[in-house]
Backbone as CSV, one residue per row, in Angstrom:
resi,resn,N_x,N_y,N_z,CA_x,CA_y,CA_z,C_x,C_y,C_z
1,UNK,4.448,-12.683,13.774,4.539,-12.317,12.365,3.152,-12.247,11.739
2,UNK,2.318,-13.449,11.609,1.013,-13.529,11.500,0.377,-13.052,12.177
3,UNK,-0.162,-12.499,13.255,-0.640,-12.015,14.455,-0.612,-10.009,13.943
4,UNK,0.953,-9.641,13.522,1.408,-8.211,13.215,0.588,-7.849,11.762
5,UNK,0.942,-8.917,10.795,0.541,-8.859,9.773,-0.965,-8.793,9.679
6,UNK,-1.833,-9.194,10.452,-3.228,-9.320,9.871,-4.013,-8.994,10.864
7,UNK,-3.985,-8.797,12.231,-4.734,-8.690,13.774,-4.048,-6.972,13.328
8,UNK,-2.719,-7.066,13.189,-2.256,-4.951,13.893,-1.793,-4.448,12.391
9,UNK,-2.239,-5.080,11.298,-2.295,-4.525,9.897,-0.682,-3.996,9.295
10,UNK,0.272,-4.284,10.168,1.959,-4.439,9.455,1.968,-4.669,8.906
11,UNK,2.449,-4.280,7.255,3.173,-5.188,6.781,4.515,-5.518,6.477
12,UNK,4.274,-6.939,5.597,5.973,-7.329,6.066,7.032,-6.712,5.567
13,UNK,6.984,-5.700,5.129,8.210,-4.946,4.952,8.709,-4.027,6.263
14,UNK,7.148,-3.469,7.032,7.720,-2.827,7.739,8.051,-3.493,9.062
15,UNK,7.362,-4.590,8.782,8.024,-5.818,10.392,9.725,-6.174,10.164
16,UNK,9.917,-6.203,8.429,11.002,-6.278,8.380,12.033,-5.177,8.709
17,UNK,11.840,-4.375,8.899,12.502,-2.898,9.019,12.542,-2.885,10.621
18,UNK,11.672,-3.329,11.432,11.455,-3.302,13.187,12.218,-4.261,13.662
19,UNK,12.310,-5.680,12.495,13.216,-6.834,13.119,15.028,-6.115,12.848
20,UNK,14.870,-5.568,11.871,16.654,-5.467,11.324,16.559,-3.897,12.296
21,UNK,15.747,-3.325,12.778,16.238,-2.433,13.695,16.336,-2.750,15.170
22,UNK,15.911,-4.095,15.386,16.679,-4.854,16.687,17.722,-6.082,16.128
23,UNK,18.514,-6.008,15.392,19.251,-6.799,14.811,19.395,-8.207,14.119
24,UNK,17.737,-8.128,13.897,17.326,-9.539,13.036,17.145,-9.419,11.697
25,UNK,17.767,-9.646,10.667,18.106,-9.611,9.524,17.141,-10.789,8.590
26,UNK,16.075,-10.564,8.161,15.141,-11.159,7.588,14.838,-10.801,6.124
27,UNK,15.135,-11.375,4.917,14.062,-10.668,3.690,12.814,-10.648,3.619
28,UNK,12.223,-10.021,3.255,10.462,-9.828,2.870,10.154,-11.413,2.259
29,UNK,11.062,-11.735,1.735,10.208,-12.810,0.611,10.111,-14.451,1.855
30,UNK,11.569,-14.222,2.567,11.175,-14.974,3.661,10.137,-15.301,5.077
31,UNK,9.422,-13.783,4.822,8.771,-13.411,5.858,7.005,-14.075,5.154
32,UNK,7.067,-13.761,3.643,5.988,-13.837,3.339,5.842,-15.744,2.969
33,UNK,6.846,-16.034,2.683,7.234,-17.570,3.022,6.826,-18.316,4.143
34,UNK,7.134,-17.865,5.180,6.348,-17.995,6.706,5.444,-17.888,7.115
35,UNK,4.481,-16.591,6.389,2.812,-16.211,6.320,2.242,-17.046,5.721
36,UNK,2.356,-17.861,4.017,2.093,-18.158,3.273,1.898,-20.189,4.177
37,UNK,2.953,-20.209,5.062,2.958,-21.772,5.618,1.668,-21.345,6.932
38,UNK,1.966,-20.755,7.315,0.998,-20.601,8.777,-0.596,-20.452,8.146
39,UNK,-1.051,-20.123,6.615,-2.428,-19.797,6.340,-2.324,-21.044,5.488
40,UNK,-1.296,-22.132,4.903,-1.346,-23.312,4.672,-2.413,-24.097,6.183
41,UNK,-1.261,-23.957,7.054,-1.566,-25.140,8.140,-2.987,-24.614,8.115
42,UNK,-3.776,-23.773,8.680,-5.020,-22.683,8.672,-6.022,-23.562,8.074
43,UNK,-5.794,-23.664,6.483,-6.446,-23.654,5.423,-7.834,-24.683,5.841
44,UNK,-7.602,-25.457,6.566,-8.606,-26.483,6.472,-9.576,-25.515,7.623
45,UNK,-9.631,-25.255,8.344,-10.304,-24.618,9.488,-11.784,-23.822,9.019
46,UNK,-11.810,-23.092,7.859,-12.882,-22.843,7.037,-14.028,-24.065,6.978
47,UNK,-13.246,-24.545,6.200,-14.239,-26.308,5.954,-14.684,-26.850,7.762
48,UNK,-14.091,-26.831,8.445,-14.780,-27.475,9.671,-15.936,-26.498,10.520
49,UNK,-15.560,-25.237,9.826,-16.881,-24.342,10.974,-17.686,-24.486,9.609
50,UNK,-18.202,-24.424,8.281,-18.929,-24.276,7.155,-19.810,-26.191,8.070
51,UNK,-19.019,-27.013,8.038,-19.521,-28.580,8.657,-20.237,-28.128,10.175
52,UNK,-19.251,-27.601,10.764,-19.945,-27.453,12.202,-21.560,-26.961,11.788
53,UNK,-21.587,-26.320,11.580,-22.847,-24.948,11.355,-23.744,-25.710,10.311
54,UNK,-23.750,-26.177,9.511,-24.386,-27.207,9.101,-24.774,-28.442,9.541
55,UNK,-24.522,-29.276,10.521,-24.311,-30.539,11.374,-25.883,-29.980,12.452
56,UNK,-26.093,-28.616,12.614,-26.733,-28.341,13.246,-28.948,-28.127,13.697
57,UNK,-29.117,-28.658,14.609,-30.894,-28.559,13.822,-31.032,-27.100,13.165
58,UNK,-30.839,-25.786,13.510,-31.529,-25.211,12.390,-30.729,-24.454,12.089
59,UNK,-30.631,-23.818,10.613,-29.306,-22.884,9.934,-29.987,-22.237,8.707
60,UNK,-29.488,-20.947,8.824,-30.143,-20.004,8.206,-29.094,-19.656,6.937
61,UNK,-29.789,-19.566,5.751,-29.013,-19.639,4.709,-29.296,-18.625,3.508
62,UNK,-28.113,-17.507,3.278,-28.802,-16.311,2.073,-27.693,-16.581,1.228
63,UNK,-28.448,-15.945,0.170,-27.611,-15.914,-1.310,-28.037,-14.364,-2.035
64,UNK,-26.752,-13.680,-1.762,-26.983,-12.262,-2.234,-25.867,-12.193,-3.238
65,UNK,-26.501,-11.640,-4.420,-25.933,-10.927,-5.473,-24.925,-9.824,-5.511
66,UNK,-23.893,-10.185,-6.669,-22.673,-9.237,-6.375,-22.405,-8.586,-7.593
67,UNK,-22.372,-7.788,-7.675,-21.731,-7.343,-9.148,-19.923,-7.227,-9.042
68,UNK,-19.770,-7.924,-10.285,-17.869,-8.277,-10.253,-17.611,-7.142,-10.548
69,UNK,-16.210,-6.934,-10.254,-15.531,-5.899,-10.204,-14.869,-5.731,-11.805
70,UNK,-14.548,-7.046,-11.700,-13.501,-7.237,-13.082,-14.106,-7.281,-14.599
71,UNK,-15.696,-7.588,-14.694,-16.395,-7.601,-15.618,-17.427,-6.910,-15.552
72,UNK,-17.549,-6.139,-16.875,-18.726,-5.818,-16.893,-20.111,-6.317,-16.977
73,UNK,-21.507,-5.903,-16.259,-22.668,-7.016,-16.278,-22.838,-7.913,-15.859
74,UNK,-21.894,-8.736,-15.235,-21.872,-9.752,-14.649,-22.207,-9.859,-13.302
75,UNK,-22.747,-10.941,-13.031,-22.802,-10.999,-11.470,-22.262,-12.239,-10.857
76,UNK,-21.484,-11.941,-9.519,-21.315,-13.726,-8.893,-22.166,-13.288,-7.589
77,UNK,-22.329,-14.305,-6.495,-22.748,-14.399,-5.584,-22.044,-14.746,-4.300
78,UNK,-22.499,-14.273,-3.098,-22.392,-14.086,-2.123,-23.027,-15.585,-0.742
79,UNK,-22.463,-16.427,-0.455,-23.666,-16.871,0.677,-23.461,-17.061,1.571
80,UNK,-24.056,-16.585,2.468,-23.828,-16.735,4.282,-24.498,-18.238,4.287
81,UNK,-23.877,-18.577,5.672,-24.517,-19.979,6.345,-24.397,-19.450,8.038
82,UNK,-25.756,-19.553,8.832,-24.927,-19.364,9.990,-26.747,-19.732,10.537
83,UNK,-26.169,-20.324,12.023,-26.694,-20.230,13.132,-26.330,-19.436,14.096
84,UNK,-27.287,-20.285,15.578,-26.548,-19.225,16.601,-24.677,-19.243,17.262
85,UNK,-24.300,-20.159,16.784,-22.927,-20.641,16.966,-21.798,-19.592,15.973
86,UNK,-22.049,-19.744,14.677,-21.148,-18.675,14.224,-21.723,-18.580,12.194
87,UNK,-20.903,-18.080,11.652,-21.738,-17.912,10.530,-19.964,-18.270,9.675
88,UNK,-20.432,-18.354,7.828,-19.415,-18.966,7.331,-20.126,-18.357,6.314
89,UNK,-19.153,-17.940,5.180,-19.449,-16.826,4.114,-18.781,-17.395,3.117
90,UNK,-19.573,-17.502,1.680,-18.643,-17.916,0.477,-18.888,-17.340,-1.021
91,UNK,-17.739,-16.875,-1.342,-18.147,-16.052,-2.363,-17.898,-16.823,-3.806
């Protein structure tokens, strides 16, 4: 479900339409109920590579400027963290 939805870009309406056309009878709102628990359990996994990559001797660190979408003039920011292990992005 998670895997269709976000790795092969389905969405859950039309996973729902592939399950009830092999005879599994699912609503959308249950499907997104199920997505919504699996990026629960997830959630912490961010925070441990942002720690990993920091924990580390050397780490390279930018802060690039964004202009918001939603306001005019405004800006928020952008910041990478990364070594040679992996990198962690926060907006």
């Amino acid at each position: 479900l998670a895997d269709d939805k976000f790795s092969n870009h389905i969405p859950l309406e039309r996973q729902r339409k592939i399950m009830a056309s092999n005879g599994l009878y699912v609503e959308v709102k249950t499907l997104f109920g199920l997505t919504r628990h699996v990026a629960n359990l997830l959630s912490t996994i961010p925070a441990m590579i942002r720690e990993e990559i920091l924990s580390q001797k050397y780490v390279g660190i930018d802060e690039s400027p964004m202009n918001l979408l939603l306001e005019e003039k405004k800006k928020g920011y952008i910041w990478s963290i990364s070594n040679n292990y992996g990198a962690y992005y926060q907006y």
